[in-house]
N, C-alpha and C positions, 0 to 999 in steps of 0.2 A: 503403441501410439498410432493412429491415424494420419498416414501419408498430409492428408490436406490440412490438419490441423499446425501440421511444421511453421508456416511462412509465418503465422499470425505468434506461435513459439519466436520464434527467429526474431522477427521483430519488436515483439514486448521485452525478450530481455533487453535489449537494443535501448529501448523508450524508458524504463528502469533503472537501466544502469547509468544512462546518463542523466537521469532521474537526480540522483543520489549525489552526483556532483556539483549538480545545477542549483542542486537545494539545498548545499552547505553551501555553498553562499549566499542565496535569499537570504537563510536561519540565521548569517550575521548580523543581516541589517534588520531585518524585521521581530526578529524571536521566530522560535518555534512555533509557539499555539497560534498565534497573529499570520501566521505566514501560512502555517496552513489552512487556515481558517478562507485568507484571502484568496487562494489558489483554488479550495476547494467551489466558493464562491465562484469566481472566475467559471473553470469550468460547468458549474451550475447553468452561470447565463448565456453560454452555448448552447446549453443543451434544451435551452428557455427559447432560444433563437431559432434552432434549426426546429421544432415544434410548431412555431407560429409560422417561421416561413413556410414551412411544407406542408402545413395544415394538419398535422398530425393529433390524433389524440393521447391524452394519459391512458393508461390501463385502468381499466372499470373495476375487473376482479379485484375485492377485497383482500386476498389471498396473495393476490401478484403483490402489495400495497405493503402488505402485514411482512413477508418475506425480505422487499426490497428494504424495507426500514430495518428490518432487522441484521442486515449483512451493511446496512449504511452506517449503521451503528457501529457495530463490531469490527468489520472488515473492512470499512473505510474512514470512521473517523477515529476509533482506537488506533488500530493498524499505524493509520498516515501521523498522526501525531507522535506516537511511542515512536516511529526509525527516522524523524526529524529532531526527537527530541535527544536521540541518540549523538548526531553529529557534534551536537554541541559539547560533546567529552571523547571524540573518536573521531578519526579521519572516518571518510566516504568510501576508502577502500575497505577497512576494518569492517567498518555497518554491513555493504554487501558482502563481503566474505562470513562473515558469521549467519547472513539471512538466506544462503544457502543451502544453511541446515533444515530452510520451509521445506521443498521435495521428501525430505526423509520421513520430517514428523507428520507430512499428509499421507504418507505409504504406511506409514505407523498404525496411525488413527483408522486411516479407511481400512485397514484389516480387520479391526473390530465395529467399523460402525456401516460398511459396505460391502454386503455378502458377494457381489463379483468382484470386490478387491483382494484378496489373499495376498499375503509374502509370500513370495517361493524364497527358497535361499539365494538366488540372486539378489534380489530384492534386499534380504536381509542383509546380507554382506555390504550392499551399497548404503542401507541405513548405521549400519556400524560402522562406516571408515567413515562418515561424515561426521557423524556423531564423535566419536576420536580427533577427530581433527578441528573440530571446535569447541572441544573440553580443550584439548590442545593448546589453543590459542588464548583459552580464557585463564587457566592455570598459569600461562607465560608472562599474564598481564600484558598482552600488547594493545598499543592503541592506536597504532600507526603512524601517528603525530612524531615529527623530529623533536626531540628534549623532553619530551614526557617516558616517565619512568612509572608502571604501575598504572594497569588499568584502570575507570572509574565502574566500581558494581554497578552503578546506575545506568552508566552507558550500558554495559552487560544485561542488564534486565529489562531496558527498553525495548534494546533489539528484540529478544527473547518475548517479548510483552507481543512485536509487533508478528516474531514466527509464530505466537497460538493464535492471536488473532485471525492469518493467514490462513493456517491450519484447520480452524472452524470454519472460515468461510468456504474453502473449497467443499469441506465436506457436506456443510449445510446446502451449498447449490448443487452438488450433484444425489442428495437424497431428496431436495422438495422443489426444485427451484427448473429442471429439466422443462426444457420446452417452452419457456416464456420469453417470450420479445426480450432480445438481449438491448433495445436502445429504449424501451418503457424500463426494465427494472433498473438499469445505469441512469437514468434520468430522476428517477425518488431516489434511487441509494444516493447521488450526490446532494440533492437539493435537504433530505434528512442529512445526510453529514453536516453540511454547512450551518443547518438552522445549529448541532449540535456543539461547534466549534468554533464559528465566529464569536457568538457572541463572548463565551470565554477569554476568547484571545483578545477582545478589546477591553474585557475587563479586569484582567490582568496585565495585560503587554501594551495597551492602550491602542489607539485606533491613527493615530499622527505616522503618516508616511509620507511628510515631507523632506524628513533626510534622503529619503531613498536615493540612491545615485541611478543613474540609466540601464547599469549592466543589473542594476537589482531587481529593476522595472521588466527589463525582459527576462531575467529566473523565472520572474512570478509569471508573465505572462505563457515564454515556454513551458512551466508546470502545469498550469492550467489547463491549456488548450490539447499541449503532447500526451502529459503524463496521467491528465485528469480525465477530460475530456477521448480521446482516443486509448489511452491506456486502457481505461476501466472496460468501456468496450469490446474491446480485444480479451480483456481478462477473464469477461463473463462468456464471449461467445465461443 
């Protein structure tokens, strides 16, 4: 790993993890699809904002275009929806603990789909006890939740939904995606997510966020802005 790349490490797990906490509670008051949908939104019109103030342009290259949309798709609105939709049968701890096992299946993949990635047996060994210890967990049925007995598969396969998604995305940016403006392609991957999960989530979960309480107002906005908007950033560059 790369010395200078740590901080930007350091800190996304950081923006993630409280990620995941912040967002099983939004997920109560708004639903799933509707919550992410709005968040994803959110951070959208940040990245709609800091363009116009700064005078910046979109990326011309159809390729930068054709790529972005396709990891906005997969990587971010597959992804973000499956480990939100996850909370709603599993605590916040369980979801991250099991998404965990993203590192291993991208050391997996990129052995076969990225000729400077190889396993060494290190490598291996640490792909095996992760992988062990989230069969582990899922054979034990745990859910985290006090008085639940008996995992939900569907929680189980969310998460799971959300580590291949993850899994494809990295590997796809680092075989086609190398070298392009990391705040152009984070700016269409969100705005294609959103067009691809708002509307769902109003038409399913309905669009009414007048319940919302205050603390729910600011999940959505802290998701937004932290986890959306800066995360994604951080994730690509």
């Amino acid at each position: 790993m790369y010395t200078q790349s740590l901080p930007h490490v350091a800190l996304l797990a950081f923006i993630w993890g409280t990620n995941l906490v912040v967002s099983r509670y939004g997920v109560g008051q708004l639903g799933s699809i509707l919550f992410t949908g709005l968040r994803l939104a959110g951070g959208g019109l940040v990245f709609i904002a800091v363009i116009a103030f700064t005078k910046r342009e979109w990326p011309r290259d159809i390729h930068v275009w054709k790529h972005s949309i396709v990891i906005g798709a997969i990587g971010t609105a597959l992804s973000i929806t499956a480990v939100l939709g996850s909370l709603q049968f599993q605590s916040a701890g369980m979801t991250a603990l099991l998404i965990t096992t993203t590192p291993a299946f991208v050391a997996l993949a990129a052995h076969f789909f990225l000729p400077d990635e190889r396993l060494t047996w290190v490598k291996s060994a640490g792909v095996a006890l992760a992988l062990a210890g989230a069969m582990l967990v899922v054979l034990r049925g745990e859910t985290g939740l006090p008085g639940t007995q008996g995992g939900s598969p569907i929680g189980y396969l969310l998460v799971f939904t959300n580590v291949g998604a993850e899994t494809f995305t990295a590997i796809y940016v680092r075989r086609y995606m190398q070298g392009m403006d990391a705040f152009g392609v984070s700016s269409i991957r969100i705005v294609a997510a959103t067009l691809l999960v708002l509307p769902f989530g109003i038409l399913l979960q309905g669009g009414n966020v007048t319940a919302v309480t205050p603390p729910g107002l600011l999940a959505l906005l802290y998701t937004a802005v932290i986890t959306v908007f800066v995360g994604q950033l951080l994730a690509f560059t």
